[in-house]
N, C-alpha and C positions, 0 to 999 in steps of 0.2 A: 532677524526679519522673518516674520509670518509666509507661508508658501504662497503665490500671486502675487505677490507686494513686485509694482515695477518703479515706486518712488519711495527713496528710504525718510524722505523729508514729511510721510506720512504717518509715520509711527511715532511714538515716543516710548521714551521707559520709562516705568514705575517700579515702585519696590511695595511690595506686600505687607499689610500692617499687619497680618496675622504668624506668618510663615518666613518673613524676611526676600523669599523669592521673588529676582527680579523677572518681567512678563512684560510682554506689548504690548500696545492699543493703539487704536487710530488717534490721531491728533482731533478728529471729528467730534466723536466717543466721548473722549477725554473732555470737551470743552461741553456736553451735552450731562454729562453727570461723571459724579468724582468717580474714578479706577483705584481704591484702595485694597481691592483686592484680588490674586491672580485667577481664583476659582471660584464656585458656587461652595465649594468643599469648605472654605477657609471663611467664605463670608458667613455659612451658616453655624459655625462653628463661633466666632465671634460675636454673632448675634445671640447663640446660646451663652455664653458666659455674661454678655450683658444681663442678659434676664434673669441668670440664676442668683438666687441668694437676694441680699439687699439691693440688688440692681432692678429688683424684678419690681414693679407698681402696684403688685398685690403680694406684697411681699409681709408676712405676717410674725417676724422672727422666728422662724423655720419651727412654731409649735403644730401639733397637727394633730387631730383625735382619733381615736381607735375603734370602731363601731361599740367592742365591751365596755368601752368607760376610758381607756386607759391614754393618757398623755403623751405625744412620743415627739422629739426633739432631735432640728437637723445637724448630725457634726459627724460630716462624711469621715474626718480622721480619726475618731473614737476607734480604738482596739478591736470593739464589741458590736460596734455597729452594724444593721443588715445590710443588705445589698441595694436600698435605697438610699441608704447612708442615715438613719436614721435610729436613735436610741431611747428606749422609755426613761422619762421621765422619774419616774420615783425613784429610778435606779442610780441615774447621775446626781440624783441629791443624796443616795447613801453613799455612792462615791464619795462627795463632799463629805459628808459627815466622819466617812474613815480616813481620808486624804490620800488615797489611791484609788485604781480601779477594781471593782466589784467582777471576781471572775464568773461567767455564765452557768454554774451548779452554783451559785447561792443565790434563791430566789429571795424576792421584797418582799414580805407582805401586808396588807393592809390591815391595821387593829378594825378595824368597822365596815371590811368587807366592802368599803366603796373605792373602786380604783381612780377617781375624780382628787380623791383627798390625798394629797400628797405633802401632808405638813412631816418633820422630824417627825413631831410624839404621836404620828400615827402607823408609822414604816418599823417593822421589823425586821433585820436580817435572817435567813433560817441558814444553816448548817446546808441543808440540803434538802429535794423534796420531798421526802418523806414530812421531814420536821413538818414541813409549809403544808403540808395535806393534813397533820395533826391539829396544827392553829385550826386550819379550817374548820373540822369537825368539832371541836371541842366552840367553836364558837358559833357553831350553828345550834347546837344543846344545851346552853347559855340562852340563846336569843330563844328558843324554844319552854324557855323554865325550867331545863334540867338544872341540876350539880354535877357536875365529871366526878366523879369516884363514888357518887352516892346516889343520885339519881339518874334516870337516862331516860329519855323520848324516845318512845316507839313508831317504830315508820309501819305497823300494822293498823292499832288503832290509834293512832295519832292521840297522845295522852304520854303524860309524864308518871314513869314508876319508880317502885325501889329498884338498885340493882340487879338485885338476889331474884329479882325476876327474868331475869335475860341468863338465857344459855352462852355458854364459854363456847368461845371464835377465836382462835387465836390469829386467824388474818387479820382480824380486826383492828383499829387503833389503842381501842380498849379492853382487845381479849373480852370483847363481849358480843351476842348474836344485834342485829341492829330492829330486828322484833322481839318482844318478849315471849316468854315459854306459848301462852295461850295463842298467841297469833301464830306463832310459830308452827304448833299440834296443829290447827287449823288450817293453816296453809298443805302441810305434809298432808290430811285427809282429805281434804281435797283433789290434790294431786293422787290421791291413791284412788279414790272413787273414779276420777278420770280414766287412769290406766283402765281400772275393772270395765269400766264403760265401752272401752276401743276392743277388748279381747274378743276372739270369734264367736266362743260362746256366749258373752254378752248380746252381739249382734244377731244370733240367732235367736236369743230370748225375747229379745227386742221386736221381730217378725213375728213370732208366735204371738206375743199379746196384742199387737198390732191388728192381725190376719184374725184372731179368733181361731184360730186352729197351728196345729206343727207347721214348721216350716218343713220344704224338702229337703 
């Protein structure tokens, strides 16, 4: 019995659909709208689990999109899942494809560069990201009119060369520089006229022609 209660013919028990906990209410109350639940705690709570998932009336089968393109799909129990409970797309079809789960260092990746397309014969698994930064490159030189081992696209002057024109990088993917020799020279002189330009004595020369006479 509730504290003030002087008639116990006023209360009734209920039992909680959420929690099991039994809780009072007035007989009044009770006959004014249903008491299925002990607290706001338990009702809001139940009313969250109605809405989530297929309960929900804008319920989309838990696909959702990624601003970059990419598919992402709701199954809060996935291994791999983030903290939304959410997993990409292309990933649990190569799961399927392998019949297990796809550990988090072997990325997907797409043969055509579009993360939309998620068929089999366009998903590759990589080893790891290095690999997956390889596909990349080697398939942007491709879409550019290169050949990988004989030709290469210069990000200087945007044009496709022999190799034998590109200086050895070994950070590179392809142990090759990613401008060819003449962009290359030209960039370095550049950058060396620059320097020349900021030294003291520069900036003094620079007054004097300026001024028409010596600087002090």
């Amino acid at each position: 019995m509730k504290k003030g209660s002087t008639s116990p013919e006023k209360w009734i028990t209920r039992f909680c659909t959420k929690c099991g906990v039994s809780f009072q209410r007035l007989r009044s109350k009770a006959r004014r709208a249903p008491c299925i639940y002990c607290s706001d705690g338990c009702r809001l709570a139940a009313i969250n689990e109605l809405n989530f998932g297929d309960g929900n009336p804008r319920w989309n089968g838990g696909r959702t999109w990624h601003a970059l393109g990419y598919a992402w799909v709701l199954i809060p129990n996935h291994p791999y899942a983030d903290k939304q409970g959410h997993v990409l797309e292309h990933r649990l079809i190569a799961e399927k494809a392998l019949g297990r789960h796809l550990p988090i260092e072997h990325p997907v990746h797409h043969a055509d560069l579009d993360p939309s397309q998620n068929a089999n014969s366009n998903l590759v698994i990589c080893e790891d990201q290095a690999y997956h930064a390889l596909l990349h490159a080697r398939t942007n030189q491709v879409r550019r009119g290169a050949i990988p081992g004989l030709t290469k696209w210069c990000s200087g002057c945007d044009s496709v060369k022999p190799i034998e024109e590109f200086g050895m990088e070994s950070a590179r993917w392809d142990g090759r520089n990613a401008a060819c020799l003449v962009c290359k020279r030209t960039t370095s002189n550049r950058r060396y006229h620059r320097r020349i330009r900021q030294t003291p004595e520069a900036v003094i020369a620079t007054k004097e022609i300026h001024a028409g006479e010596p600087a002090k």
